[in-house]
KOLRORO-447573 format. One record per atom (N, C-alpha, C): atom name; x, y, z; residue in three letters; residue number from 0. Coordinates in Angstrom, 2 decimals. Layout:
N
CA  X  Y  Z  ALA  NUM
...
END
This chain:
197
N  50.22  27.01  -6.49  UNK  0
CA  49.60  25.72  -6.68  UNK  0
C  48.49  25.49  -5.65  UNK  0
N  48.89  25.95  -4.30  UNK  1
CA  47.85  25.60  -3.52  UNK  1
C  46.41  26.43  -3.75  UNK  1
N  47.25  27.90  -4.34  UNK  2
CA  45.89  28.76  -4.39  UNK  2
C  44.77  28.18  -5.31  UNK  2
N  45.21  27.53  -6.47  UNK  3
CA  44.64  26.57  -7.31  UNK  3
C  43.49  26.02  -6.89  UNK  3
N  44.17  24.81  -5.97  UNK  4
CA  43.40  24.11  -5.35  UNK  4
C  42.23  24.51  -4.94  UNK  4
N  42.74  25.32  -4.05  UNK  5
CA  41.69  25.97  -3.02  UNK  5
C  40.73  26.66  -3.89  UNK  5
N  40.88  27.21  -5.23  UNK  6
CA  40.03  28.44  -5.67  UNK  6
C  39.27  27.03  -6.46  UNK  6
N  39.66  26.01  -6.82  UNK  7
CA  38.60  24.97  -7.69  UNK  7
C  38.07  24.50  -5.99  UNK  7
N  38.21  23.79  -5.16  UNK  8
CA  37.12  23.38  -4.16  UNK  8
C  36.75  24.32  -3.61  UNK  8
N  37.02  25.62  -3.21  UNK  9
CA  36.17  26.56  -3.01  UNK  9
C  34.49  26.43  -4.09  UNK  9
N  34.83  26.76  -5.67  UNK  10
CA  34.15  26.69  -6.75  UNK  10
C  33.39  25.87  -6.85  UNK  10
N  33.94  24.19  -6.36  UNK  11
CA  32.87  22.80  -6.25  UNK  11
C  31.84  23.36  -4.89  UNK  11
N  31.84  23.51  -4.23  UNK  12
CA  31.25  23.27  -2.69  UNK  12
C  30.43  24.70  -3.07  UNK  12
N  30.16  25.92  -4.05  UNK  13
CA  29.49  26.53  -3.92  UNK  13
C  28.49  26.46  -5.24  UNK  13
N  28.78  25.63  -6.37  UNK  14
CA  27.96  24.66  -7.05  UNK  14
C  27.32  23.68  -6.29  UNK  14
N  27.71  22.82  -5.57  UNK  15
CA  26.77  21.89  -4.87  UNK  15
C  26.03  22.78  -3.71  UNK  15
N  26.45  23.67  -2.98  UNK  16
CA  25.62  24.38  -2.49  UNK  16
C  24.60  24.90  -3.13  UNK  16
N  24.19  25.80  -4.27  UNK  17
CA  23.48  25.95  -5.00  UNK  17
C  22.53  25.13  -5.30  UNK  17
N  23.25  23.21  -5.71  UNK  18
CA  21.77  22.58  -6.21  UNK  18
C  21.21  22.33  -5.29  UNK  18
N  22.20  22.08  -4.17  UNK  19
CA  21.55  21.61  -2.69  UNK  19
C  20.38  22.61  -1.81  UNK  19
N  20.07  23.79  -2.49  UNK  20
CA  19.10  24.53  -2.42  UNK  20
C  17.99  24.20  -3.07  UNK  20
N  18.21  23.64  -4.22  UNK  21
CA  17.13  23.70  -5.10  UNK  21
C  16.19  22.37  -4.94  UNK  21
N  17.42  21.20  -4.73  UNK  22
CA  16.28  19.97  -4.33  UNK  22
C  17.19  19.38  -2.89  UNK  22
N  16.56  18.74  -2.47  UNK  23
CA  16.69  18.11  -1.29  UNK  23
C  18.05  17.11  -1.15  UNK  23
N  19.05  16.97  -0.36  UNK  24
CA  19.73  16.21  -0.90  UNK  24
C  18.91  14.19  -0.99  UNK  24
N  20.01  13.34  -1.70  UNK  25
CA  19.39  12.41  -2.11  UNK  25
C  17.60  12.45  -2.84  UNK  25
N  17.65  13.33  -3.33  UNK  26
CA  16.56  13.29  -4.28  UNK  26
C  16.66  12.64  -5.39  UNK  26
N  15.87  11.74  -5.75  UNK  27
CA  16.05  10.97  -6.83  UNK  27
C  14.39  10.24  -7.42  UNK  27
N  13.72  11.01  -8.39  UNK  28
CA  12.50  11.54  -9.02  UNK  28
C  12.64  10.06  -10.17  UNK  28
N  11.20  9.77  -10.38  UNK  29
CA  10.95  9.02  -11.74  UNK  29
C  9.63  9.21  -12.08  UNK  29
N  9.94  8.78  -13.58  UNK  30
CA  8.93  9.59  -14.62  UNK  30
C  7.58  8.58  -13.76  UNK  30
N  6.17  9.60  -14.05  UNK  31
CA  5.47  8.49  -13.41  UNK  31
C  4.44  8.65  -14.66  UNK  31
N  4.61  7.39  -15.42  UNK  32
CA  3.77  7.55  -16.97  UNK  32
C  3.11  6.23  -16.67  UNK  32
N  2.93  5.43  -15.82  UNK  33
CA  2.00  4.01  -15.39  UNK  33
C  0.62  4.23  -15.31  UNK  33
N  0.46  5.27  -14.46  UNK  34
CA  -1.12  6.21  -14.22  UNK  34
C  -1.78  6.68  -15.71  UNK  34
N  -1.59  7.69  -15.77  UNK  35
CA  -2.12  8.10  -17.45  UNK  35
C  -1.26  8.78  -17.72  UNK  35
N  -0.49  8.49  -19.01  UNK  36
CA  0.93  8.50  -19.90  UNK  36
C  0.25  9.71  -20.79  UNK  36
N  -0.72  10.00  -20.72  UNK  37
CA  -1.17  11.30  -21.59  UNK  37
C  -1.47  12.50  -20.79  UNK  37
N  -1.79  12.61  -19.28  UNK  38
CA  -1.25  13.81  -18.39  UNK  38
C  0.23  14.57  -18.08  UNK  38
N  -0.40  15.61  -18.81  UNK  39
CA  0.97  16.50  -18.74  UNK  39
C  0.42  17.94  -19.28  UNK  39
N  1.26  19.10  -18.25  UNK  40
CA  1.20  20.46  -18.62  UNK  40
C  1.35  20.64  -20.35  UNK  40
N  0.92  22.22  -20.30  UNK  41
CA  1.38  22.82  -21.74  UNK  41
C  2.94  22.87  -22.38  UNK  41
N  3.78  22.71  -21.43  UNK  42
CA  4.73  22.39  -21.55  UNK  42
C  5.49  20.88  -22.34  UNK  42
N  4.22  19.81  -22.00  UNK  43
CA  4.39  18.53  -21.91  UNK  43
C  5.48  18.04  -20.98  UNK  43
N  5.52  18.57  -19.96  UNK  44
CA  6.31  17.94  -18.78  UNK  44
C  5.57  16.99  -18.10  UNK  44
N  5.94  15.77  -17.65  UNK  45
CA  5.09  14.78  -16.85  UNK  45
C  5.20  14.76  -15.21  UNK  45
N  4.30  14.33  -14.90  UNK  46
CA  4.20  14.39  -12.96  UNK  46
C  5.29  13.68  -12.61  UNK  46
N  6.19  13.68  -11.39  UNK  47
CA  7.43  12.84  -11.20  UNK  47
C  6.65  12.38  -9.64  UNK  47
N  7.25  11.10  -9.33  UNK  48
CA  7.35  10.02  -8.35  UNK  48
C  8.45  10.69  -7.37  UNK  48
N  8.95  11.29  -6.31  UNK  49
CA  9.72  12.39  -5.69  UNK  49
C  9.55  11.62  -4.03  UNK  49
N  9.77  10.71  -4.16  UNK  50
CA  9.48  10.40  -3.07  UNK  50
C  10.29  11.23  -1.39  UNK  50
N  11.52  12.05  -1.84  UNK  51
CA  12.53  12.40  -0.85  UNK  51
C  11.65  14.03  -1.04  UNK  51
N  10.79  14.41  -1.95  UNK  52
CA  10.18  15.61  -1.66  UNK  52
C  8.53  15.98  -1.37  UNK  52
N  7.93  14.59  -2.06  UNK  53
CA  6.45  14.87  -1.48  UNK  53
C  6.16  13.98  -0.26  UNK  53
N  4.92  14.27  0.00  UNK  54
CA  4.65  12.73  1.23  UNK  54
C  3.85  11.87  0.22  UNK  54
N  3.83  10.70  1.17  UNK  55
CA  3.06  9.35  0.82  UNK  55
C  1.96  10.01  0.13  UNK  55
N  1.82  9.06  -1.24  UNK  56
CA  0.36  8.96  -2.44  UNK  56
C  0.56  10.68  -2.82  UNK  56
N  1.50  10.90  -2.92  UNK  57
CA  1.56  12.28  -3.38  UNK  57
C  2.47  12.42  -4.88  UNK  57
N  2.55  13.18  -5.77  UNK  58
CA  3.29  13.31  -6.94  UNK  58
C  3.92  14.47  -6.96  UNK  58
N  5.04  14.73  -7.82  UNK  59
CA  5.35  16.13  -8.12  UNK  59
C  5.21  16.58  -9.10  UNK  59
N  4.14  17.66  -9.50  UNK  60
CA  3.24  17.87  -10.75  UNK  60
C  3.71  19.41  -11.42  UNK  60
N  4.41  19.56  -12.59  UNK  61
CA  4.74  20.54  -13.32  UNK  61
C  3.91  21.72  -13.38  UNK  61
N  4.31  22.91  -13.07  UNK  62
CA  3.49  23.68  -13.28  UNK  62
C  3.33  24.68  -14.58  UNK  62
N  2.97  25.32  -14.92  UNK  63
CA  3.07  26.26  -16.08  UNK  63
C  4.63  27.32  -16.78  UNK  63
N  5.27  26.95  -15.48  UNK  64
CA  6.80  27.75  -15.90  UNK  64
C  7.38  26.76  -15.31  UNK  64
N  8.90  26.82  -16.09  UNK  65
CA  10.16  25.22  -15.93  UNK  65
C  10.04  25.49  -14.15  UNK  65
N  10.08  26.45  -13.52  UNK  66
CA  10.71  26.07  -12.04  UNK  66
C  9.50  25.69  -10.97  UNK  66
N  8.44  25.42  -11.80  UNK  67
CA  6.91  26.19  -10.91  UNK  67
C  6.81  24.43  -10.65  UNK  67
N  7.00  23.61  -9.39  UNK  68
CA  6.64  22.23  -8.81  UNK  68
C  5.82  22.55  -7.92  UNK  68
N  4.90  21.06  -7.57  UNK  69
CA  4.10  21.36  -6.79  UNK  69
C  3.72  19.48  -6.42  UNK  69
N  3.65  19.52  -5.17  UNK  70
CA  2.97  18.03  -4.51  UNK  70
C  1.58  17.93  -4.80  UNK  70
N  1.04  17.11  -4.87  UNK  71
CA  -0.37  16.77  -4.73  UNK  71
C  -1.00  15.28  -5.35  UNK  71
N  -2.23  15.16  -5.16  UNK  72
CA  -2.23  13.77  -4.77  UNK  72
C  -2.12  13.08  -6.53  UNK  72
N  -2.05  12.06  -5.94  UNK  73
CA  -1.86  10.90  -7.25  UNK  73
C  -2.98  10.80  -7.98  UNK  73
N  -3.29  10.29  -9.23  UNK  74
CA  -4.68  10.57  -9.75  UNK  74
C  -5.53  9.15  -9.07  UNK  74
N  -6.61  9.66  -8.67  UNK  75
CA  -7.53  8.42  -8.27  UNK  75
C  -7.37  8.79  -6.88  UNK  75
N  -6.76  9.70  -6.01  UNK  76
CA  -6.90  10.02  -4.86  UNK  76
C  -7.36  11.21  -4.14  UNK  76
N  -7.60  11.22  -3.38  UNK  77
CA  -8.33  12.55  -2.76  UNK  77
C  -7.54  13.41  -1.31  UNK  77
N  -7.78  14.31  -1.49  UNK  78
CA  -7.15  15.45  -0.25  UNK  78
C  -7.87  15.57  0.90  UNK  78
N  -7.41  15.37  2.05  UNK  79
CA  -8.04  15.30  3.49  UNK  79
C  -7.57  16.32  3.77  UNK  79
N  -8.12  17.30  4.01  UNK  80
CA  -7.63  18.20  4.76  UNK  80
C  -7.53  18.38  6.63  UNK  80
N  -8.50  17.72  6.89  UNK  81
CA  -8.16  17.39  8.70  UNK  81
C  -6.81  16.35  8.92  UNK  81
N  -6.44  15.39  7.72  UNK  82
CA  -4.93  14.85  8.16  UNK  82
C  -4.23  15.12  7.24  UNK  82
N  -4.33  16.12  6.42  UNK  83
CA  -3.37  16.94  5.47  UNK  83
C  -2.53  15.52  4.46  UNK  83
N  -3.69  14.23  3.98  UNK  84
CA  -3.02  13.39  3.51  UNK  84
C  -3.32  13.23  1.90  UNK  84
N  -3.14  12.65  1.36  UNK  85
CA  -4.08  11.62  0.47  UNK  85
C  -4.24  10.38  0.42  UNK  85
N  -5.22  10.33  0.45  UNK  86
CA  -5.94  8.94  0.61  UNK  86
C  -6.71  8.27  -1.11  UNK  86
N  -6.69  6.84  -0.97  UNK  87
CA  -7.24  6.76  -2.31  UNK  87
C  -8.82  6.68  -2.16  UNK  87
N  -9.07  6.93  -3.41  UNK  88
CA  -10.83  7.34  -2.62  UNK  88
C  -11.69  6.38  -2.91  UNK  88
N  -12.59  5.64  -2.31  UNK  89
CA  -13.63  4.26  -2.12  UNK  89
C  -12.67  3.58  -1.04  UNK  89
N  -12.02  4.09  -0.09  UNK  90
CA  -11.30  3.49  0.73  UNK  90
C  -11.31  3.32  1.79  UNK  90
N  -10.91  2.99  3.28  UNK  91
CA  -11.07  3.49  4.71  UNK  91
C  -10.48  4.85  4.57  UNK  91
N  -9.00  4.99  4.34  UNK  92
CA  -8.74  5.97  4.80  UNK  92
C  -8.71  6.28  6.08  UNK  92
N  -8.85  7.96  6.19  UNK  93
CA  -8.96  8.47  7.74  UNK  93
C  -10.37  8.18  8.11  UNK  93
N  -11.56  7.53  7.80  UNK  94
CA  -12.74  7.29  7.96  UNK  94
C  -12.85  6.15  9.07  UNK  94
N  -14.05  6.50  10.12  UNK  95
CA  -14.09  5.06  10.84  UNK  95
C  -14.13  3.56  10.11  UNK  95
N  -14.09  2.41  10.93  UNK  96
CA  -14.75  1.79  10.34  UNK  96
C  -15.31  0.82  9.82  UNK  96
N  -15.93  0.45  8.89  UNK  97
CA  -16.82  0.44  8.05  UNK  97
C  -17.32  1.36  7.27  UNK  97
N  -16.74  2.75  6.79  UNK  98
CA  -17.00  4.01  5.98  UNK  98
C  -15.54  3.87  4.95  UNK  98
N  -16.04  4.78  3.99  UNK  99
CA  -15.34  4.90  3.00  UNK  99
C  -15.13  6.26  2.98  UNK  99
N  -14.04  7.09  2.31  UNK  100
CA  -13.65  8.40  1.79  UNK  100
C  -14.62  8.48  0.43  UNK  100
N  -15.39  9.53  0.11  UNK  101
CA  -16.01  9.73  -0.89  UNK  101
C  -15.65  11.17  -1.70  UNK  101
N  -15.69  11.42  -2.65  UNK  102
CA  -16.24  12.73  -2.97  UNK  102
C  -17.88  13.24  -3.76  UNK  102
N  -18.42  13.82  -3.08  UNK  103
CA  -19.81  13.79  -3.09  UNK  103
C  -19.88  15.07  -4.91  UNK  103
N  -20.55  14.73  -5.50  UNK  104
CA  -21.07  16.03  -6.26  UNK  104
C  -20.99  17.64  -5.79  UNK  104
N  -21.67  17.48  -4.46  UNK  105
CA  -22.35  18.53  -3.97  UNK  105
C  -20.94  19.55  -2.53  UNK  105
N  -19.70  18.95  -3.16  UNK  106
CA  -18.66  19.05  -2.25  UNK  106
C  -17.85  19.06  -2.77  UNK  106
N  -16.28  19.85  -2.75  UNK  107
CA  -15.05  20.12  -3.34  UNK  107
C  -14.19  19.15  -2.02  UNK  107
N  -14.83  18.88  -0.68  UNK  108
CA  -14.10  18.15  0.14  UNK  108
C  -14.69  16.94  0.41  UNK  108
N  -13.62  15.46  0.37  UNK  109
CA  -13.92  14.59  0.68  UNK  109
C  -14.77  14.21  1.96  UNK  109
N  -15.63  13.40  1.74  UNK  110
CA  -16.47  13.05  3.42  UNK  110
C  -16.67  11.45  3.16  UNK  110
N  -16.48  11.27  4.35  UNK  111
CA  -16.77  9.61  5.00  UNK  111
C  -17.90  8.93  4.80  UNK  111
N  -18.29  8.10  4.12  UNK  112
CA  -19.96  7.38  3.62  UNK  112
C  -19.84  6.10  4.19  UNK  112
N  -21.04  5.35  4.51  UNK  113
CA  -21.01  3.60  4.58  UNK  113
C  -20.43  2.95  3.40  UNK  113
N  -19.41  1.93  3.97  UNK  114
CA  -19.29  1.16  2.90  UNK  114
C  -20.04  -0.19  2.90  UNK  114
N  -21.09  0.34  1.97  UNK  115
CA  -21.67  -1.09  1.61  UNK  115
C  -21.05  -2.41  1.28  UNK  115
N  -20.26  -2.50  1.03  UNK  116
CA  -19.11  -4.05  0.87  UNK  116
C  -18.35  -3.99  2.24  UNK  116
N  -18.89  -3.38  3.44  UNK  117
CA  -18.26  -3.77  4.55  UNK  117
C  -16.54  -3.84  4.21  UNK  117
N  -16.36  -3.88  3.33  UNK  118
CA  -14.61  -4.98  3.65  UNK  118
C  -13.93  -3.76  2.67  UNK  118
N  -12.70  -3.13  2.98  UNK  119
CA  -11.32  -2.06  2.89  UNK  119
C  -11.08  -2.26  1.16  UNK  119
N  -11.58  -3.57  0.79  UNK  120
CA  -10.70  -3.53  -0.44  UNK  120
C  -11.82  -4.07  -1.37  UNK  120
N  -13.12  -4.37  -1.15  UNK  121
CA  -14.20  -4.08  -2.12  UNK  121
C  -14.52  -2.70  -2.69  UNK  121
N  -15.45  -2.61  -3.71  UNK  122
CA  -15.96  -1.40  -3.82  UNK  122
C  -17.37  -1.81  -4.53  UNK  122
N  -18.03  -1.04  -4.68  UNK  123
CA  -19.47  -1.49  -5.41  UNK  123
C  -19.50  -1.00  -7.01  UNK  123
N  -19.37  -1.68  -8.00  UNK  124
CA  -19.15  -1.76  -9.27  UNK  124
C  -20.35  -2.35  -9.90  UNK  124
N  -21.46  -1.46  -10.67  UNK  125
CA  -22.44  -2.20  -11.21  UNK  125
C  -23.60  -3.06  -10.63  UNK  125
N  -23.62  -2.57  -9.15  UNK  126
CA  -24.31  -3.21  -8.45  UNK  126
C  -23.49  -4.72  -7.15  UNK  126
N  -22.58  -4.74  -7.86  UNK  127
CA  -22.04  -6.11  -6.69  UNK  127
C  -20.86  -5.31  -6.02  UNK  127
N  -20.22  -5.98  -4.95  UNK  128
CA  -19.14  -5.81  -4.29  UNK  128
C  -17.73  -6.33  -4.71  UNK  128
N  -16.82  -5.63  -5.14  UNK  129
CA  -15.99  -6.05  -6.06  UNK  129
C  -14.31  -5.53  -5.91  UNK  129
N  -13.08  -6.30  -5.64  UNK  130
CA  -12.27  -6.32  -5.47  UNK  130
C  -11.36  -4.90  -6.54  UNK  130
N  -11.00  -3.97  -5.86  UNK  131
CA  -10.43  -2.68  -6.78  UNK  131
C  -8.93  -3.85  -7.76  UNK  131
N  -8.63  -3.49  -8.46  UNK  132
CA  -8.19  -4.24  -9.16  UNK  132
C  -8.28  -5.31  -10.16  UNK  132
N  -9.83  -5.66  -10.03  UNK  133
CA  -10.06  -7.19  -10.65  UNK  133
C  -10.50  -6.35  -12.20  UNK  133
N  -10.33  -7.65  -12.81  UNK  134
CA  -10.35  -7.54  -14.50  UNK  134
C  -11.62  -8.21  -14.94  UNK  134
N  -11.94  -9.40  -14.25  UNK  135
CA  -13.31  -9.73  -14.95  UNK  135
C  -14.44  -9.03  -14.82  UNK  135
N  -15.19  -7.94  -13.62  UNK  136
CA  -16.10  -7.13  -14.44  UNK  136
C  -15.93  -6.19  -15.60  UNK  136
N  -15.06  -6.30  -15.83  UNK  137
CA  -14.38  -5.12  -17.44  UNK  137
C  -14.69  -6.25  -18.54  UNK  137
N  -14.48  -7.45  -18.60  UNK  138
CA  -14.83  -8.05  -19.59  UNK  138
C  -13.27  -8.28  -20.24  UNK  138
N  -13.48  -8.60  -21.51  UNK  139
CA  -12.42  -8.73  -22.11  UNK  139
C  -12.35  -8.02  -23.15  UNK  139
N  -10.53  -7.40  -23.34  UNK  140
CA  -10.57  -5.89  -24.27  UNK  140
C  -8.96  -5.34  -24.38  UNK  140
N  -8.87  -4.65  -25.13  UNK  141
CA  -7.42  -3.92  -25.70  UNK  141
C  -7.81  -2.52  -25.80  UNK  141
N  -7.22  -1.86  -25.22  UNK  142
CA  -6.01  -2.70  -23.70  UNK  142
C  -6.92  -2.69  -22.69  UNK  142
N  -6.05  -3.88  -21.87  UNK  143
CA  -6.68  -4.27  -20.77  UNK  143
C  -7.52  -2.75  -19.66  UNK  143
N  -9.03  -3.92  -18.61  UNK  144
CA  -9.53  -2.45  -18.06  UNK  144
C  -9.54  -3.42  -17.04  UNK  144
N  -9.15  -2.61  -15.56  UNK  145
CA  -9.21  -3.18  -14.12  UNK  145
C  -10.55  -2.27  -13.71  UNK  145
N  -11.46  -2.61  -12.69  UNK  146
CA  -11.98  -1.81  -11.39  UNK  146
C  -11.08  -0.88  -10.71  UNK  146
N  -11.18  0.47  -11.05  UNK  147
CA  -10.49  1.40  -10.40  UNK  147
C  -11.38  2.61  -10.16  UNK  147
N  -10.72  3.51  -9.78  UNK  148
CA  -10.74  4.79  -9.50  UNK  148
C  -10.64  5.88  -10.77  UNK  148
N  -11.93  5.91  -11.35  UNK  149
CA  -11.37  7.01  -12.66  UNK  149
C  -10.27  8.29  -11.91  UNK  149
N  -9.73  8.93  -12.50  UNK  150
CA  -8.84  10.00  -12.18  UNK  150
C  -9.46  11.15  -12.70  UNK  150
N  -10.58  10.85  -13.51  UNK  151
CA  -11.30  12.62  -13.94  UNK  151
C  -12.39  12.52  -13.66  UNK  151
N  -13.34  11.50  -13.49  UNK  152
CA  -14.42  11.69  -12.40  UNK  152
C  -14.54  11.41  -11.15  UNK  152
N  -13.38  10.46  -10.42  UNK  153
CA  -13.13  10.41  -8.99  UNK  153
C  -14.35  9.18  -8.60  UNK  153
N  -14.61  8.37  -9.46  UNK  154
CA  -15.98  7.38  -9.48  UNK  154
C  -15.41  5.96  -9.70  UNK  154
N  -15.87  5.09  -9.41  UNK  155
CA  -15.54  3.41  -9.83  UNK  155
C  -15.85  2.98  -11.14  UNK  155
N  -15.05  2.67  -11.73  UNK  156
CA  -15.00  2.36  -13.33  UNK  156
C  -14.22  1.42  -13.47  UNK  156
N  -14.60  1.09  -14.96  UNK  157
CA  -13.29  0.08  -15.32  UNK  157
C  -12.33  0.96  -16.33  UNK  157
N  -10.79  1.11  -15.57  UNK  158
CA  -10.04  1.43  -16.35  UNK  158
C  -9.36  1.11  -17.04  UNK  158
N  -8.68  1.88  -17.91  UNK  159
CA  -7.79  1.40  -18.51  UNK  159
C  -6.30  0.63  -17.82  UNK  159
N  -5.43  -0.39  -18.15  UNK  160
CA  -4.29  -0.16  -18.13  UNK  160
C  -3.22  -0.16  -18.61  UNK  160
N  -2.39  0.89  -18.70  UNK  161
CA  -1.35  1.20  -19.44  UNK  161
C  -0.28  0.46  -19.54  UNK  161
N  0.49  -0.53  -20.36  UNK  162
CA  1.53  -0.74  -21.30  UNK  162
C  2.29  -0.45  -22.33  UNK  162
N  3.16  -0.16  -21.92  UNK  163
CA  3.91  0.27  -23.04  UNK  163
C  4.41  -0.79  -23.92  UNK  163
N  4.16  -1.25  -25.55  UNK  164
CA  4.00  -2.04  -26.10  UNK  164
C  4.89  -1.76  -27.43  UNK  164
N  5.50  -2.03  -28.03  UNK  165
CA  6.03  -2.27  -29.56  UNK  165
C  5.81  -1.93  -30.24  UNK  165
N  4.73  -2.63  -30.63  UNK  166
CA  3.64  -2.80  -31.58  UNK  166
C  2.63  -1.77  -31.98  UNK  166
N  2.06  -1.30  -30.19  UNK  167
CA  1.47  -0.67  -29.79  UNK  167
C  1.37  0.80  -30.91  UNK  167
N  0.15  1.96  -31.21  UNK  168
CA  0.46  3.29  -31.39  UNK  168
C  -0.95  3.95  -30.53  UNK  168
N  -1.51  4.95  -31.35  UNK  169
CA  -2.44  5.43  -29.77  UNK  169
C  -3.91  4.79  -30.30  UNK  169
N  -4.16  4.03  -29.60  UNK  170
CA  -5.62  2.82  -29.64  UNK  170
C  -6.43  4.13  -29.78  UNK  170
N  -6.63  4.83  -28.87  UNK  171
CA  -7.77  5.91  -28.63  UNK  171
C  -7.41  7.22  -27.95  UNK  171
N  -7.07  7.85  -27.81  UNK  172
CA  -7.02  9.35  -27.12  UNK  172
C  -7.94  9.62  -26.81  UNK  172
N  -7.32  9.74  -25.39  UNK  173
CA  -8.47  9.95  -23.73  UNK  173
C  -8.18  11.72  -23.42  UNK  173
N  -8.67  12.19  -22.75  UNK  174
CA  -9.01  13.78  -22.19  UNK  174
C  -8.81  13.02  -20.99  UNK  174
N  -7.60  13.95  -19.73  UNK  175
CA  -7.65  13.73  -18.29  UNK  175
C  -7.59  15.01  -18.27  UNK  175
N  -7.96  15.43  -17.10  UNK  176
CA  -8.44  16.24  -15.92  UNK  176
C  -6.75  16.49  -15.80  UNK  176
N  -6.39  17.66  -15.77  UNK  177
CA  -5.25  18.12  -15.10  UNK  177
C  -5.24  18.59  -13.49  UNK  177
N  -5.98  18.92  -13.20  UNK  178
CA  -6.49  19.40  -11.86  UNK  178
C  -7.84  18.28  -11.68  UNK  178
N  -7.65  17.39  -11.30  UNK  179
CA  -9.33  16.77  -11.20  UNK  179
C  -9.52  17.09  -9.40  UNK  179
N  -11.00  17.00  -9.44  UNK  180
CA  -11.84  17.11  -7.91  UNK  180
C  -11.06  16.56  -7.67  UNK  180
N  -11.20  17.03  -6.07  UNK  181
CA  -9.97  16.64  -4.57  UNK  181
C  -8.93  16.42  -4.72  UNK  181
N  -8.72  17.13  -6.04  UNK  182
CA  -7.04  17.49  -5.33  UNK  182
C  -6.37  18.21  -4.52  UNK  182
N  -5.70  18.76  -3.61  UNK  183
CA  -4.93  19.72  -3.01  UNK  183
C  -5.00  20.90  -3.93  UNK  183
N  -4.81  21.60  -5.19  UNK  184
CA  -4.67  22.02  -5.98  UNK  184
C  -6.16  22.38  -6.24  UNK  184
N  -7.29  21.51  -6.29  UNK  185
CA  -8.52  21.88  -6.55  UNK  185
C  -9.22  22.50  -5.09  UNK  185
N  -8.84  21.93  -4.31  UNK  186
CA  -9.83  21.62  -2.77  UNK  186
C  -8.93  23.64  -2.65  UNK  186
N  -7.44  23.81  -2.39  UNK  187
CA  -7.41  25.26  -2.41  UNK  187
C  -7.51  26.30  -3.42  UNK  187
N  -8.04  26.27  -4.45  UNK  188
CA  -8.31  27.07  -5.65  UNK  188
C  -7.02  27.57  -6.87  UNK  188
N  -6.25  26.77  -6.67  UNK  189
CA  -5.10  26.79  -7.44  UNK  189
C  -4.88  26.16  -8.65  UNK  189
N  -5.65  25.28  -8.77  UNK  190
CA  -5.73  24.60  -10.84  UNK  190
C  -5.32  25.99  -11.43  UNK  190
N  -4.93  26.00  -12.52  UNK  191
CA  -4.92  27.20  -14.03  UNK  191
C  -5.15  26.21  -14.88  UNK  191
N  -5.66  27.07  -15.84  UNK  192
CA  -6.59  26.49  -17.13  UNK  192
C  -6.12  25.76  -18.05  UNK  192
N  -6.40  24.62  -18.72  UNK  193
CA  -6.06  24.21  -19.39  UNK  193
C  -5.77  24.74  -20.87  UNK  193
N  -4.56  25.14  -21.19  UNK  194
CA  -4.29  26.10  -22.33  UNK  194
C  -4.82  25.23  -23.44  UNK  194
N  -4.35  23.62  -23.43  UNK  195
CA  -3.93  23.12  -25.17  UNK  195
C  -5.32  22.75  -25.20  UNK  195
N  -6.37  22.69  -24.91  UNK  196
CA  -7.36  22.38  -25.60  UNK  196
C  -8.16  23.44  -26.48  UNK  196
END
């Protein structure tokens, strides 16, 4: 009877050893479909929210085979490589200031620019200085568009934002960037190609 015992908790404790290799303990991941609900590998696996395995503004992004994970930044953010962070980009950031984190055309790495709106949480939209988040330069529209950070050109736009709705089916089908500029993934040469297109 005792050998019993012992041969089933022996058996438990080298199952939990096992997963306890594989993820971190207290790991506890959520789907992150708020950003763009249409990014996802060939697989159609979606980026997870991992907070007990990536750092801050970071995601955990599927790779091309079930076991292949990987950190990197959130869409609309950019890779520093002197503070190994991500930062969101039209922002202070690691920048003095009065500068913003940019990504230039002419550069795979973010660099520090004037921010003309002086102030952390403007950005310049169409010519004025303009609160990231606000809805009235977008106008009015279905579905709703805020001042953001495109995620496939890394530029100030009005985006979309995502609800999940009822009613709802697909208004329009958008193309994202699986690897977009400054990512960790782009900035070290590691994107692979987009198969499904």
């Amino acid at each position: 009877m005792y050998s019993y015992v012992i041969a089933i908790l022996c058996l438990m404790m080298c199952v939990n050893l096992g997963l306890a290799q594989e993820m971190p303990k207290g790991a506890i991941g959520f789907p992150e479909i708020e950003e763009n609900p249409k990014v996802s590998n060939k697989q159609d696996r979606q980026p997870v929210y991992l907070p007990s395995v990536c750092p801050e503004n970071e995601l955990y992004y599927p790779g091309d085979h079930k076991t292949d994970w990987i950190c990197d930044c959130r869409p609309g953010y950019l890779y520093h490589p002197a503070t190994d962070r991500c930062w969101l980009a039209y922002q202070r950031g690691p920048c003095p200031q009065g500068q913003y984190l940019v990504l230039t055309k002419s550069s795979v790495l973010p660099i520090c620019e004037m921010n003309p709106c002086k102030s952390d949480d403007t950005v310049m939209y169409n010519g004025n200085c303009t609160t990231l988040g606000a809805m009235t330069p977008c106008g009015l529209s279905y579905p709703a568009k805020v001042v953001w950070i495109n995620a496939t050109t890394i530029k100030v736009d009005c985006v979309k934002v995502y609800v999940d709705n009822r009613f709802s089916s697909n208004v329009e089908e958008e193309v994202f960037a699986l690897c977009p500029p400054g990512c960790k993934r782009s900035i070290n040469l590691q994107c692979t190609p987009d198969v499904r297109r």
